[in-house]
TIDREN-994882 format. One record per residue: residue in three letters; z, x, y negated of N, C-alpha, C in turn. Coordinates in steps of 0.001 Angstrom, whole numbers, plus 500000, padded with zeros to 6 digits. Layout:
BEGIN
AlaZXYZXYZXY
...
// end
This chain:
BEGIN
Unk553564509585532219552278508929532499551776508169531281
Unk552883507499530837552327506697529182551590507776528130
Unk552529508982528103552174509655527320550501510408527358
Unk550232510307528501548884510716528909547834509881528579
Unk548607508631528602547438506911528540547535506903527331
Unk548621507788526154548004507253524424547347508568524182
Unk547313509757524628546640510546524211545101510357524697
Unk544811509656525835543495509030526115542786508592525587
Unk544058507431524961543353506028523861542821506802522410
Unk543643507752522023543732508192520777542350509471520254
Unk541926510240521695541307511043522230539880510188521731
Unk539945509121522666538618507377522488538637507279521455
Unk539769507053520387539520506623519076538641507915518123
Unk539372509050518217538867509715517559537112509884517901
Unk536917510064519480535024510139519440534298509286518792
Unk535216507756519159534811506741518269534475507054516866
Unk535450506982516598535446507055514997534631508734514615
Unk533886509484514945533215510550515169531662509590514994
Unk531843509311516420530231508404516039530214507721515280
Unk530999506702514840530451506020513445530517506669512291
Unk531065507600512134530778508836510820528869509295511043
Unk529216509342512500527609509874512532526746509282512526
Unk526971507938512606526318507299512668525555506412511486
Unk526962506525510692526617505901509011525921507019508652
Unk525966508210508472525204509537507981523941509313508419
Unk523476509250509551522046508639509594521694507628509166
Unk522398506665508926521507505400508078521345505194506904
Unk522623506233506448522306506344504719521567507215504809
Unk521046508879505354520108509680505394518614508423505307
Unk518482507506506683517326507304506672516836506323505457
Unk518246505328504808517764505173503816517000505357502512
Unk518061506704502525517835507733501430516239507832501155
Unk516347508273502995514869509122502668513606508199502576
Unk513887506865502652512789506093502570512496505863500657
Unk513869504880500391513972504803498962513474506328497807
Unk513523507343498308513512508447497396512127508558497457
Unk511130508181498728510014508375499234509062506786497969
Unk509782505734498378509080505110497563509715504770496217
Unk510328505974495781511049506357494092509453506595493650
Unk508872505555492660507724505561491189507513504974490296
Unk507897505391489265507834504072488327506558503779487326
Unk505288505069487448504223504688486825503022503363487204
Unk503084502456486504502873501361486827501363501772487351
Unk501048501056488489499557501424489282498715500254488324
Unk497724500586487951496351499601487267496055498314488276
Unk496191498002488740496261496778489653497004495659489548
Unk498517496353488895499841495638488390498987494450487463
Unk498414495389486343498579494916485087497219493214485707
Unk496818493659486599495348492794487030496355491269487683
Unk497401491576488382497978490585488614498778489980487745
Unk499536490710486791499996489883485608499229489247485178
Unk497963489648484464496754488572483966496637487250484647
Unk496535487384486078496194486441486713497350485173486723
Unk498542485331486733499929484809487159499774484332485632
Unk499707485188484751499753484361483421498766482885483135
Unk497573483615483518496546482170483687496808481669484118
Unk497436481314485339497592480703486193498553479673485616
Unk499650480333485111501110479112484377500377478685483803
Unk500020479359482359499330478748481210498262477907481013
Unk497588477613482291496107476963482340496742475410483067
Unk496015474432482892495845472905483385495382473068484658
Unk494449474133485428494199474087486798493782475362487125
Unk493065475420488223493751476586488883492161477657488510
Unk492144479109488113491810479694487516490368480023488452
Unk489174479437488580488299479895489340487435480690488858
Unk487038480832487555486088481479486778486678482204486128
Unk486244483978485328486827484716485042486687484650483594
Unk487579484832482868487408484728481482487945486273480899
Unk487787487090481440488156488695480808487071489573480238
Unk485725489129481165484839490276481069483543489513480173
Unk482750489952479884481565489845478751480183490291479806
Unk480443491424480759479382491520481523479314490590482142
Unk478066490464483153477717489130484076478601489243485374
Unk479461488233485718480580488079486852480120486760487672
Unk480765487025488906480565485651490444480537484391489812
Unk479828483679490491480402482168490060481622481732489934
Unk482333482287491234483489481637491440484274483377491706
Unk485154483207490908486417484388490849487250484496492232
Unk486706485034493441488059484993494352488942486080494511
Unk489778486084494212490793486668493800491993486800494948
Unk491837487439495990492484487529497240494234487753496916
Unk494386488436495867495713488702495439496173487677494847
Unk495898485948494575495667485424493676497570485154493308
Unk498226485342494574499743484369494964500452485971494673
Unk500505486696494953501107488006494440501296487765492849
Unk499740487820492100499962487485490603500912486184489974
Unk500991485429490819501583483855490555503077484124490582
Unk503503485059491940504576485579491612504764486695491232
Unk504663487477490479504940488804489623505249488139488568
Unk504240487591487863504221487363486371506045486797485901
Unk506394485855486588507291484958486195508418486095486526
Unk508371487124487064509546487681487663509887488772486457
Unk508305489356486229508077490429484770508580489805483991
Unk508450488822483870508756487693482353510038487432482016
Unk510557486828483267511973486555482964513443487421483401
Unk512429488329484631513700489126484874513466490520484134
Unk512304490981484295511934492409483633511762493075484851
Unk510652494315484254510001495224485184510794495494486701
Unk512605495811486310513268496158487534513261495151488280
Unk512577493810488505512519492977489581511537492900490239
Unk510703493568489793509082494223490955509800495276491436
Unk510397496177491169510380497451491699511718497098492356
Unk512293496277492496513537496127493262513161495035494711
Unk512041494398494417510889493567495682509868495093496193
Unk509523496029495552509172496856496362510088497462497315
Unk511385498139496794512166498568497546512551497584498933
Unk513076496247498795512993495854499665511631495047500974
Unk510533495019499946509232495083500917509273496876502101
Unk509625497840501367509322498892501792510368499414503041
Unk511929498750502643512817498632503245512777498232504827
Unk512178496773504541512014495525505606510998496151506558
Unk509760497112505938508924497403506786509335498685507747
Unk510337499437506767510915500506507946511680499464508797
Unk512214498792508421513431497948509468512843497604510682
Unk511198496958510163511051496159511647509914497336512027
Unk509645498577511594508911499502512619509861500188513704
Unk511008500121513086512207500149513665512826500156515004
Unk512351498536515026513085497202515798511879497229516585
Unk510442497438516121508973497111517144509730498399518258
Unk509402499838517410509732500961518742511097500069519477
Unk512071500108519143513187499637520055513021498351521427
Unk512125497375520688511152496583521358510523497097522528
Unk509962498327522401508979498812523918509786499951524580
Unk510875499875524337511787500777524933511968502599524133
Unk512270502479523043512399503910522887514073503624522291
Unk514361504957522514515584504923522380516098504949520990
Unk516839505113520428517873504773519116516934506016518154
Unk517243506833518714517207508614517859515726509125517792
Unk515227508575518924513398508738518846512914507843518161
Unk513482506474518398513173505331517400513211505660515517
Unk514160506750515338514905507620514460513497508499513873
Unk513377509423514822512792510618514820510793509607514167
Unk511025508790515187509382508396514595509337507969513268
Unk510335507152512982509953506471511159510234508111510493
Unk511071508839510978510795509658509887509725510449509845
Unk508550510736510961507750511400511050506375510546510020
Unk506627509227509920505421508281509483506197507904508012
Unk507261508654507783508073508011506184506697508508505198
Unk505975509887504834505407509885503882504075508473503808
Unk504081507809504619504086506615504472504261505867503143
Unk505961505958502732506407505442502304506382506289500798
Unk505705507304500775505415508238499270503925507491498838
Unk502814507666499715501537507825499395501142506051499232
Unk501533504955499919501148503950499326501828502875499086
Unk502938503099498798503196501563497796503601502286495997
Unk502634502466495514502375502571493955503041501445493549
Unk503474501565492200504133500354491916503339499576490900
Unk503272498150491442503333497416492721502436496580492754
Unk501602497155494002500811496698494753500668495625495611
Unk499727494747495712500072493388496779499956494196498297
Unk499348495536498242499288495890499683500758496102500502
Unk502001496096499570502918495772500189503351495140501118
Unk502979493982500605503005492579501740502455492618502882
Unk501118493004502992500376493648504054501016494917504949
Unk501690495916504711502456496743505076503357495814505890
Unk504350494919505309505187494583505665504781493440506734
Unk503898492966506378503376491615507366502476492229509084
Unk502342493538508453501630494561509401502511494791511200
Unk503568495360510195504889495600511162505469494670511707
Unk505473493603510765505836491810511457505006491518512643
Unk503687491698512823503114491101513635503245492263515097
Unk503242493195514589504009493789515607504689494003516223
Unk505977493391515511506906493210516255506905492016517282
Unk506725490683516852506210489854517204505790490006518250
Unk504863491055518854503543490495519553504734491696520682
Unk505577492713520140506252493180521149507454492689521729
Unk508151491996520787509177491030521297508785489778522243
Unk507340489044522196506980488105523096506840489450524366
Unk506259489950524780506344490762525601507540491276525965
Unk508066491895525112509383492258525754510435491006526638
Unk510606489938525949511276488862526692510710487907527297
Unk509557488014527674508241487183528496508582485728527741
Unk508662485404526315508839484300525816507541484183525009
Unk506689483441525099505469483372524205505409482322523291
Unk506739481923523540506918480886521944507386481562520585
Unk507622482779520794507527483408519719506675483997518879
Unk505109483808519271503723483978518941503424482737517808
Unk503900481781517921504175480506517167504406480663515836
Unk505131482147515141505941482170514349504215482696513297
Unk503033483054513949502079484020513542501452482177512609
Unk501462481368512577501126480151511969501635479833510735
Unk502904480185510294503036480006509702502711481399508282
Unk502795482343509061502517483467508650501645484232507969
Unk500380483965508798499169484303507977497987483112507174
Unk498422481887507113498386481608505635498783482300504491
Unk500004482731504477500714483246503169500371484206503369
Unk499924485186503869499890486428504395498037486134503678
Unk497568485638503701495934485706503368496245485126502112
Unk496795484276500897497335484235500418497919485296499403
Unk498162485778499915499178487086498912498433488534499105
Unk497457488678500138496691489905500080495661489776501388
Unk494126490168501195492971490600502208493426491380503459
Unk494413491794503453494556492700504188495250491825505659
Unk495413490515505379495737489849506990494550490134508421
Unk493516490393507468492223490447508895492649491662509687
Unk493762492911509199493630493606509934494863493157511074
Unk496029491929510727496652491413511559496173490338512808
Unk494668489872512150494546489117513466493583490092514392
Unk492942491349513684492546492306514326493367492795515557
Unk495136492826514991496026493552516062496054492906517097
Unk495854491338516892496204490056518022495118490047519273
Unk494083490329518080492624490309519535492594491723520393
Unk493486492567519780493606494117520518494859493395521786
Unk495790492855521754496888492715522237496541491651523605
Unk495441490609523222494809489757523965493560490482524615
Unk493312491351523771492211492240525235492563492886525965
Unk493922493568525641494712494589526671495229493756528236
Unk495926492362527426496124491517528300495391491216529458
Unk494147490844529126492577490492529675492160491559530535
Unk492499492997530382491844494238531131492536494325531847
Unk494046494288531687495382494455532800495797493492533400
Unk494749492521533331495194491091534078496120490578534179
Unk496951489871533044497636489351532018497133487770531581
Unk498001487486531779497395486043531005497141486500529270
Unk496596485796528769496141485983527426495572484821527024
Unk495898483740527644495742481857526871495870481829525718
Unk496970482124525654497874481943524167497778482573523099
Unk497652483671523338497662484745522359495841484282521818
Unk494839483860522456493654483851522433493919482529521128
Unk494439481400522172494801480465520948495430480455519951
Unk496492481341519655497035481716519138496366482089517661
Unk495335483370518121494635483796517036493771482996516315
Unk493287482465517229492122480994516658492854480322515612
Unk494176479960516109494684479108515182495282479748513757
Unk495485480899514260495838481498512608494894481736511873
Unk493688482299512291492606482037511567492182481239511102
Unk491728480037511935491706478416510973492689478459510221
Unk494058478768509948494906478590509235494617478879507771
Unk493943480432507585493744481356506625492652480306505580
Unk492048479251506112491350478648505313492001477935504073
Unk493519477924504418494376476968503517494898477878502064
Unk493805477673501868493595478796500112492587478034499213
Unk493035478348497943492461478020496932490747477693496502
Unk490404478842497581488895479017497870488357478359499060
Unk488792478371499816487987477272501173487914478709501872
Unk486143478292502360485416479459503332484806479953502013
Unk484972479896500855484345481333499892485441481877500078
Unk486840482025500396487433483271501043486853484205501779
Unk486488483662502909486089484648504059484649484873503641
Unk483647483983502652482456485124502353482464485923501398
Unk483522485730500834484124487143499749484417488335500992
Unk485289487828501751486087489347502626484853489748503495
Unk484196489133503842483207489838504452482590490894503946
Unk481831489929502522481173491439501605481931492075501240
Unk483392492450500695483954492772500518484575494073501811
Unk484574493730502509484966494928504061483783495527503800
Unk482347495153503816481100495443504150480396496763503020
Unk481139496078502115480389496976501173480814498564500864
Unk479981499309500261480552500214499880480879500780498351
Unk482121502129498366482746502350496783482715503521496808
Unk481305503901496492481476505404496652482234506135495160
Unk482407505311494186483083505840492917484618505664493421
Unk485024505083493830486333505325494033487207505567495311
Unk488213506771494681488748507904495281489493507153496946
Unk490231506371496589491028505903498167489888505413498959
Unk488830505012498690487941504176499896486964505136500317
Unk486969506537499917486700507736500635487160508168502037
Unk486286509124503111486582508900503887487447510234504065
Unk487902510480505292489158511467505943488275512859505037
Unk486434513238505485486014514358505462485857514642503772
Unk485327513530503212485356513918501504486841514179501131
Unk487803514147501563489369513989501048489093516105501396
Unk489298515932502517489183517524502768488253518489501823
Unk486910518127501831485969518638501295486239518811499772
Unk486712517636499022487211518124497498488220518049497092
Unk489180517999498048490762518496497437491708517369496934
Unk491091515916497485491903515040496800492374514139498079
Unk493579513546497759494336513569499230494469514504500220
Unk494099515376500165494356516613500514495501516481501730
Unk496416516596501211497931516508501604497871515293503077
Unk497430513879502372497363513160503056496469512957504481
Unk495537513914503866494481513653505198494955514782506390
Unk495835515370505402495688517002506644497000516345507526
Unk497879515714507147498541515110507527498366513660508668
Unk497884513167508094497025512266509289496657513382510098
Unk496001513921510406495430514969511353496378514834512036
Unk497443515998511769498514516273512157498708515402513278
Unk499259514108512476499926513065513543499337512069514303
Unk497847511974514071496719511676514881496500512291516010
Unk496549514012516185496774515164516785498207514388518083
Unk499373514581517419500507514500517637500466513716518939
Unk500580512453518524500658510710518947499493511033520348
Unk498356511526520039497407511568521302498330512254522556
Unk498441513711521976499156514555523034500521514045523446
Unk501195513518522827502419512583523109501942511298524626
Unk500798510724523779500437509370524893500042510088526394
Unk498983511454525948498980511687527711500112512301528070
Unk500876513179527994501813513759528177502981512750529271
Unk503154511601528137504433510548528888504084509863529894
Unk502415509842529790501747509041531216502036507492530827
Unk502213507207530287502453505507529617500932505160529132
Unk499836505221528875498652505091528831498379503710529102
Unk497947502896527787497694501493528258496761500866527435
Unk495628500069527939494769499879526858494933499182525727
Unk495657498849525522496977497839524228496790499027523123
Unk497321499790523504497935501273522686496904501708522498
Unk495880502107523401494570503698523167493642502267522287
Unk493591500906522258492834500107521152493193500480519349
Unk494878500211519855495674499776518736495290501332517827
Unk495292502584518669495413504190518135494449504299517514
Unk493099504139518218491890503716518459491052503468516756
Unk491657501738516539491039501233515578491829501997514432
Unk493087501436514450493541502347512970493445503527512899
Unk492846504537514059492478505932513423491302506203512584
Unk490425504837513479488978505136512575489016504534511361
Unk489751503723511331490014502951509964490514504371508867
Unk491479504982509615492023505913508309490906507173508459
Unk490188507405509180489284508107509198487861507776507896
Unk487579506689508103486588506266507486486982506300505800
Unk488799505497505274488962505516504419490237505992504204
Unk490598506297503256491675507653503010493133505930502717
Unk492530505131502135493765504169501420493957503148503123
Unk493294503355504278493635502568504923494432503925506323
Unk494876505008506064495919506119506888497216504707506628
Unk497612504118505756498761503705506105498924502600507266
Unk497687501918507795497951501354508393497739501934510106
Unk497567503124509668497792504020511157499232504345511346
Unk499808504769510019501052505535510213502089504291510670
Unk501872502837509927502559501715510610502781501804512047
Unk501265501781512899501204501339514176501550502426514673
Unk501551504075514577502334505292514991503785505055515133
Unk504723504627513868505541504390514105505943503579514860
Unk505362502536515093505606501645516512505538502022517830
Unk504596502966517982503892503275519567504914504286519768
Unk505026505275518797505133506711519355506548506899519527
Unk507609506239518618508738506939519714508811506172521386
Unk508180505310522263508640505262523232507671506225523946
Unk506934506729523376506162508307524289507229509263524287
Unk507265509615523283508251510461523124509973510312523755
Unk510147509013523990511327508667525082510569509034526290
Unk509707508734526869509561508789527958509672510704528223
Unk508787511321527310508859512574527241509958513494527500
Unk510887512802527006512438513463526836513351513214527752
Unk512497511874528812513301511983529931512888512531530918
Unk511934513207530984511359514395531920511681515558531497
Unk511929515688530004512241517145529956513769517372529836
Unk514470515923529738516112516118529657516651516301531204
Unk515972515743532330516505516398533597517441517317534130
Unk517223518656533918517919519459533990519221519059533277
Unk520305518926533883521571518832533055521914520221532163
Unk522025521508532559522468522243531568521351522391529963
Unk520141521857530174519457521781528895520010520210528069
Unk520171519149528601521027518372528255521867518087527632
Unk522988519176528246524151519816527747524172520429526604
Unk522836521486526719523038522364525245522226521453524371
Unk521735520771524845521258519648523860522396518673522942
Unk523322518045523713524130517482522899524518518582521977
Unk525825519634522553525890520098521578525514520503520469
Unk524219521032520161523333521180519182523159519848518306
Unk523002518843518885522873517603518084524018517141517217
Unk525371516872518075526452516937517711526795517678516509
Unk526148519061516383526600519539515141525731519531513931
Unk524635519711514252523385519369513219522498518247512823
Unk523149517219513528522780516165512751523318515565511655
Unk524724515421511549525201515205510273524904516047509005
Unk524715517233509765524101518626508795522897518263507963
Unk521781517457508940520242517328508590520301516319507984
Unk521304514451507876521220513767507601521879514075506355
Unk523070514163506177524112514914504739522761515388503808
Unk522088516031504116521478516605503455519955516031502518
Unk519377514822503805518691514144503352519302512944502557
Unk520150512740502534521239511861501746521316512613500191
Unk521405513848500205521120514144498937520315514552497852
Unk519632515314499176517922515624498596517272514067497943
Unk516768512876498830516183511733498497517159511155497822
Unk518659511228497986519438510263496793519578510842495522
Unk518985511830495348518963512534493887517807511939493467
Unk516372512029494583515134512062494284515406510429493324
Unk515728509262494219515894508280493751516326507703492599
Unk517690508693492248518603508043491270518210508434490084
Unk517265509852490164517310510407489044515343510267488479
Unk514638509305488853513986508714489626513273507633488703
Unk514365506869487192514090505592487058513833504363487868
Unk514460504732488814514093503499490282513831501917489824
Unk514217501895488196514163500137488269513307499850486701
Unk512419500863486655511665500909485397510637501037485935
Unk509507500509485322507785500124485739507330500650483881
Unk506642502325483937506404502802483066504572502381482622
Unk504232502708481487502999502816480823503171503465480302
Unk502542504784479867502794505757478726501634506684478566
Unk501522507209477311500150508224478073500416509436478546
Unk499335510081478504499342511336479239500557512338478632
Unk500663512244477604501622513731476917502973513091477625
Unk503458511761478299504564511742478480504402511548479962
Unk503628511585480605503803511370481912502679512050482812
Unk502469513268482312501357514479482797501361514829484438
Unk502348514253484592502925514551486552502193513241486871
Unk501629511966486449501743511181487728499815511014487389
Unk499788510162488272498199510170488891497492509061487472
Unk498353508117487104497874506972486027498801507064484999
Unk498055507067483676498479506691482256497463505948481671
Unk498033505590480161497170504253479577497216504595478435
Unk496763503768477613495797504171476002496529503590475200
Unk498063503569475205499004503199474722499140502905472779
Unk498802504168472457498612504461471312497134503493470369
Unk495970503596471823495221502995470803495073501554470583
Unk495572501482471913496493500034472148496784498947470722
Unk498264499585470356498594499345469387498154499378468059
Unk497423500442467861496188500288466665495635499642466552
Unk494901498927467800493767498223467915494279496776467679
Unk496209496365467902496586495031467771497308495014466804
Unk497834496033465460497959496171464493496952495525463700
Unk495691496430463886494248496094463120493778495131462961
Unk494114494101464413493747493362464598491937493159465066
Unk491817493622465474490958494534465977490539493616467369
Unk489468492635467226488722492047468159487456492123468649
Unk486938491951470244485501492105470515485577492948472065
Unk484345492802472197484135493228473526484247494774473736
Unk484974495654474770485317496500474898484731497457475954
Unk483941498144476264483769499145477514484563500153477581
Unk485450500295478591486456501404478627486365502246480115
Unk487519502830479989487770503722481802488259502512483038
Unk487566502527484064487829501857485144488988501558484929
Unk489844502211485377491433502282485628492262501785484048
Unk491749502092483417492152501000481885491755499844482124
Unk490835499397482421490442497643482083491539496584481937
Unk492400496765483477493105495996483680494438495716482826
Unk494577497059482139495862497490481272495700496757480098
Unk494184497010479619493826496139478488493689494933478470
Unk493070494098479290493469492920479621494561491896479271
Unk495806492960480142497004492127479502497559492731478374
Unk497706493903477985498083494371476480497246493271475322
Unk496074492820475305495484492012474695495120490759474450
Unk495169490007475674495554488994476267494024488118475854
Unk493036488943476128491797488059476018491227488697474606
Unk491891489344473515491353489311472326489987490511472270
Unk490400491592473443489324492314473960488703491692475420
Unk487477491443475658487392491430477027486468492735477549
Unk486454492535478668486077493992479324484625494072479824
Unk484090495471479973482591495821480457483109495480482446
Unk484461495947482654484493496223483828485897496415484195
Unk486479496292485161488194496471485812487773496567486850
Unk489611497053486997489983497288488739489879496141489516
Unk489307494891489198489697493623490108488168493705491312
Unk486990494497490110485925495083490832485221494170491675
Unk485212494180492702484276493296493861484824491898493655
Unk485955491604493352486173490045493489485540489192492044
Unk485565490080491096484641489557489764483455489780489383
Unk482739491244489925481457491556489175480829491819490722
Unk479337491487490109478327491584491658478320493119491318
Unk477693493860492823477628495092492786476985495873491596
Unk475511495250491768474452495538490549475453495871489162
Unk476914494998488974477407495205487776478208496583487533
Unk478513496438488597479282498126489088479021499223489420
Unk477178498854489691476652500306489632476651500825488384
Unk475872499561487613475587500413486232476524500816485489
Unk477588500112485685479188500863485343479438502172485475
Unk479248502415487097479468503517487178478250504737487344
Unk477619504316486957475823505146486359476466505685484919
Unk476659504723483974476761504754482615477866506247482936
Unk479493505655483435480512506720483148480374507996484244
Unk479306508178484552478988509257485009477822510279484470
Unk477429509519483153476999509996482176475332510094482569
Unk474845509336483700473698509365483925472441509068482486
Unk471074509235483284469817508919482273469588507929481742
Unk470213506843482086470055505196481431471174504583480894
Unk472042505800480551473565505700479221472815504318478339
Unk471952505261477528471631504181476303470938503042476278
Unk470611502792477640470083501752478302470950500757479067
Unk472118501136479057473507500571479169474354500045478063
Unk473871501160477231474525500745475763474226499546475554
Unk472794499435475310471965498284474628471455497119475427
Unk472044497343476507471759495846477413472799495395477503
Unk473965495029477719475031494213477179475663494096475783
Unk476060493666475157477042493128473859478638494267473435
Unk478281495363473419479026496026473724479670496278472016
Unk481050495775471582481455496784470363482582497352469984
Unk483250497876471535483752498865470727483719499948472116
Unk484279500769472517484199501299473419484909503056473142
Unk486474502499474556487280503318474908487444503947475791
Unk488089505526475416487571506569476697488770507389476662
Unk488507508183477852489370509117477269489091510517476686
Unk490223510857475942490095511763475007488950513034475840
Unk489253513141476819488617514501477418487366514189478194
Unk487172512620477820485530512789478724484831512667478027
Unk483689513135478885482659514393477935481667513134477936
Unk481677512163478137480574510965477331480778510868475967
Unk482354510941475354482241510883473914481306511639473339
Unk481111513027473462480530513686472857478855512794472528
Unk478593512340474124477444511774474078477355510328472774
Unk478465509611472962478671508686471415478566508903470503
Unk479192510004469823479248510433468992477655510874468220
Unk476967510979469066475354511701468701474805510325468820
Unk475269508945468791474623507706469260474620507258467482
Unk473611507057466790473568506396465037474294505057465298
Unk474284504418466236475136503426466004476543503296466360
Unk476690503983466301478343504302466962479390504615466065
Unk480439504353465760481159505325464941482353505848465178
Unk483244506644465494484892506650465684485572506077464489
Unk486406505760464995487150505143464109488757505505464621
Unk488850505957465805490481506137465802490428507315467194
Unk491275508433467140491166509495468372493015510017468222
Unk493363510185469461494552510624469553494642511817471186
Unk495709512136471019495845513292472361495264512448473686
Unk495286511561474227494778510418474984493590509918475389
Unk492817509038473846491931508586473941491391508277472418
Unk489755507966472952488876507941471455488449506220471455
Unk488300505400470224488201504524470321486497504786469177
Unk485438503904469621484205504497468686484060502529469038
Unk483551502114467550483274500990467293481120500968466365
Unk481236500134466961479335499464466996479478499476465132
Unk478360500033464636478375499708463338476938498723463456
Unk477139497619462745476991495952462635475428496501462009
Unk475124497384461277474164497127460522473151496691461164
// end
């Protein structure tokens, strides 16, 4: 009889020790596949906009309200929504080096799979669907955190409030709504993108309100985080920046395009057909499980049209997907797991091919990663980094701070910001990526009139203070400089052309 009771125990140990083999294989898989997903080391033009800022910021006697970069006509007052992102980057670039942004992305990007995680587990989905959804919403984790972006924080503060708002629900404790106070201060603070968190709160308090729910709290709740958001540098010129700022439109640039131009000319491409997909997906999932609640068809609702309207705001659909959709999909699987012999051939199948599928994503994304530069934040130009979406004028860069080489500069959008801090004021700019928070629109049309090579070029030329002006090598405005008598080149490489104002 003993002998039966250790082959029992031993029988237990071994399944045991089976599942936690299988179990570590999925978490290093899902690691894998997140980290390999947000493996980039070409520094995004935005970076370089918050270093500037973080630098002013140490280096100055008070706190930086007026812009001192640009030569065209800019706001009275500089609001600068990213202003606490730049405050902390700079010191981290400085003293630790590039791999300490990209090692705060990894774990911003980390934390946000963790708690999309923990939200599904929150409304009841099970372990493996909970599983199955982050990996369906991981390219997520490819298409927007560029390195490094303050929209991180927002990502991550995204999923926070979600969880939040599902854990008070889940344990009928509404003192955990409390935690949203301290939150989105810093959260408005470190990036614009909190309005779409108290957006989630008034979705969560109307669902309440329709399903006859108390919703006191949550009502007060939001009020009060909002008054909160005032505790910034700017007052209420915060919120009349974000207003115009939501309000306006960018038709020159590519992410604030909507779902149908992405399709129509081939850029995001990938991304939009994809949203489809799981826009598609998530619907037929919600009727299917019969779980249908106006919480959810709001929450689906707004962030679809949001990623509909603009191609850079799909991530904050794929967030709230990953939250909603594996407990559809639990519910799904327990109507279709019924039958015990499909069940049956279900484990087995799992049992053997999951370590198979995870093993594998463990090596696919841990190659992607390692081999990856995971802790380097690059600038380089085009001949060395022809694969990624941004390079910089590296070369003329250095010519230009050799030469010594001072004065006002008109360059490529996506350069401004690079130049900025490569120069540190000795060029200032026609125009940057900081865009709506520094120059009135009027300044950004003609910006982007001029580099689109329109009829009032030379009427652009000659209405601002312009002397020197950088491009790149392959756009076809040089040519137009070049035929300008006052213009001259003075320096051209595989990259970019640098043509300087002759004084006469």
């Amino acid at each position: 009889m003993n002998g039966w009771k250790n082959y029992l125990i031993q029988l237990q140990d071994k399944i045991a020790g089976r599942q936690i083999w299988t179990h570590g294989i999925v978490l290093f898989g899902v690691i894998f596949l997140i980290l390999g997903r947000l493996t980039a080391s070409t520094a995004d033009p935005d970076l370089w906009g918050y270093l500037s800022f973080g630098r002013l910021f140490w280096n100055s006697h008070g706190f930086p309200y007026h812009d001192i970069y640009a030569y065209t006509p800019t706001k009275d007052i500089w609001v600068y929504h990213e202003w606490l992102t730049g405050v902390i980057f700079y010191p981290l670039y400085v003293w630790l080096g590039p791999a300490s942004l990209q090692v705060m992305k990894y774990i911003l990007g980390l934390g946000t799979a963790l708690l999309i995680l923990m939200t599904a587990r929150q409304r009841g989905a099970s372990l493996p669907m909970a599983v199955v959804g982050l990996m369906l919403v991981s390219p997520l984790f490819g298409f927007s955190y560029s390195p490094v972006r303050a929209q991180a924080f927002t990502y991550l503060f995204l999923a926070l409030t979600l969880f939040i708002l599902e854990r008070s629900k889940a344990t009928d404790n509404q003192m955990h709504l409390l935690w949203f106070l301290p939150l989105f201060p810093l959260w408005a603070n470190l990036h614009g993108g909190f309005i779409v968190g108290l957006g989630i709160i008034g979705f969560y308090a109307a669902g309440n309100l329709a399903a006859g729910r108390k919703a006191g709290l949550l009502i007060l709740v939001l009020g009060l985080s909002a008054a909160f958001t005032f505790i910034n540098p700017y007052g209420v010129n915060y919120w009349v920046y974000l207003i115009d700022a939501v309000t306006m439109p960018r038709p020159d640039i590519g992410e604030w395009q909507s779902l149908l131009w992405a399709l129509k000319n081939g850029e995001y491409f990938i991304n939009a057909a994809y949203f489809l997909f799981l826009f598609a997906f998530i619907i037929i999932a919600l009727f299917i499980s019969r779980r249908l609640n106006i919480t959810d068809a709001l929450l689906i609702i707004a962030t679809g049209y949001l990623a509909f309207r603009h191609i850079r705001h799909q991530s904050l659909f794929f967030i709230t997907a990953g939250c909603l959709l594996p407990g559809y999909l639990t519910a799904i699987w327990k109507f279709v797991e019924n039958p015990q012999e499909i069940a049956n051939r279900w484990n087995k199948l799992t049992r053997a091919a999951i370590p198979v599928i995870f093993s594998l994503l463990i090596l696919i994304y841990g190659f992607k990663f390692l081999s990856g530069h995971p802790f380097t934040l690059i600038a380089s130009p085009h001949s060395d980094n022809s694969a990624s979406e941004y390079y910089y004028p590296v070369s003329a860069v250095k010519y230009i701070r050799l030469a010594g080489i001072k004065g006002n500069m008109l360059t490529e959008f996506d350069w401004g910001e690079y130049i900025i801090w490569e120069l540190n004021g000795n060029c200032r700019v026609a125009i940057d990526g900081r865009y709506e928070t520094v120059y009135p629109e009027h300044v950004s049309r003609e910006y982007f009139d001029f580099a689109s090579g329109g009829p009032d070029l030379r009427k652009y030329l000659d209405k601002y203070p312009h002397y020197l002006i950088l491009l790149q090598h392959d756009n076809y405005i040089c040519e137009i400089i070049r035929k300008q008598p006052d213009w001259k080149q003075i320096y051209i490489d595989a990259d970019s052309v640098l043509f300087r104002r002759d004084k006469k």
